[in-house]
N, C-alpha and C positions, 0 to 999 in steps of 0.2 A: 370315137362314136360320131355317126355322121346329125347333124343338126335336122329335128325332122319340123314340117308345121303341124299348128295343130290338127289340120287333118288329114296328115299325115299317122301323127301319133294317135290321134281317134281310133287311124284305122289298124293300125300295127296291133290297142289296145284289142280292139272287136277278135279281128283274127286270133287273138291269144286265147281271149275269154271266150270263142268255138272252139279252140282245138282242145281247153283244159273239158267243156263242158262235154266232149264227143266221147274223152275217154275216159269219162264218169256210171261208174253202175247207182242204178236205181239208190240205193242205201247210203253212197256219200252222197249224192244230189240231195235225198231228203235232211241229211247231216250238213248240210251247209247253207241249204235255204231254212231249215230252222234255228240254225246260227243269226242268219241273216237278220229272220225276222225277229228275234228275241233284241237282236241290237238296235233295228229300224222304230219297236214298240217302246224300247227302254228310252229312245228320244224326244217321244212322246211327251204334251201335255197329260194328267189324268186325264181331262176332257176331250182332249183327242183320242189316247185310248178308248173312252166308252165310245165315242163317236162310231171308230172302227169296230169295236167287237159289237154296237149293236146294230150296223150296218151287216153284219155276218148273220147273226142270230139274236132277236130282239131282247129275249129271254136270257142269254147267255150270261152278260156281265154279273147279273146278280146271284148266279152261282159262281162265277170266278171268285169275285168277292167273298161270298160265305166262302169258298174253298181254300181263299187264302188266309182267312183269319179265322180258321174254325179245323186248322191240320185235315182238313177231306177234301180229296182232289176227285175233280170231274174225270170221266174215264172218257181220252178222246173217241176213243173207237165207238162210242156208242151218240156220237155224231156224225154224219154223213151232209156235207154242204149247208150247216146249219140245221137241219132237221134232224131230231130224235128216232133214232132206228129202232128197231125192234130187234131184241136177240132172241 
C-alpha cells in the first residue's frame, strides 16, 4: 500500500464518502444521519444538549424531558423545522 499525505488521504477519504453517499436512497441516508446524530448528542454536555434542542425549538426541551421521564413520546411528525403543524 502506497504511503499517501495527509492530503492525500483527506482526499481519497472525501471521494469515498461521495461515492458511499451517491449510492444511498432517501431511507438509509435518513438511517445513518440519525445514527449519526444520536451519537454526536450522546457526547454532549446536558447543557449543551438544551443549548441545541433550544436553539431548534424554544419550547421543545421541556417536552423531551416530560417524554423521557413520563413513558410519552413527542410525535416528530407533528414538528416541521421547530414549528408545530397542524394535522
Amino acid at each position: 500500500m502506497p504511503e499517501l499525505t495527509n492530503d492525500q488521504f483527506g482526499d481519497l477519504a472525501q471521494q469515498f464518502a461521495e461515492i458511499q453517499v451517491d449510492s444511498m436512497d432517501t431511507k438509509t441516508m435518513m438511517e445513518w444521519i440519525t445514527d449519526e446524530l444520536i451519537y454526536q448528542y450522546g457526547k454532549l454536555s446536558p447543557d449543551e444538549l438544551k443549548e441545541r434542542v433550544d436553539c431548534y425549538d424554544s419550547e421543545l426541551y421541556d417536552e423531551l424531558v416530560d417524554n423521557v421521564t413520563n413513558d410519552t413520546l413527542v410525535d416528530p411528525k407533528e414538528y416541521s423545522w421547530g414549528k408545530e403543524t397542524v394535522n
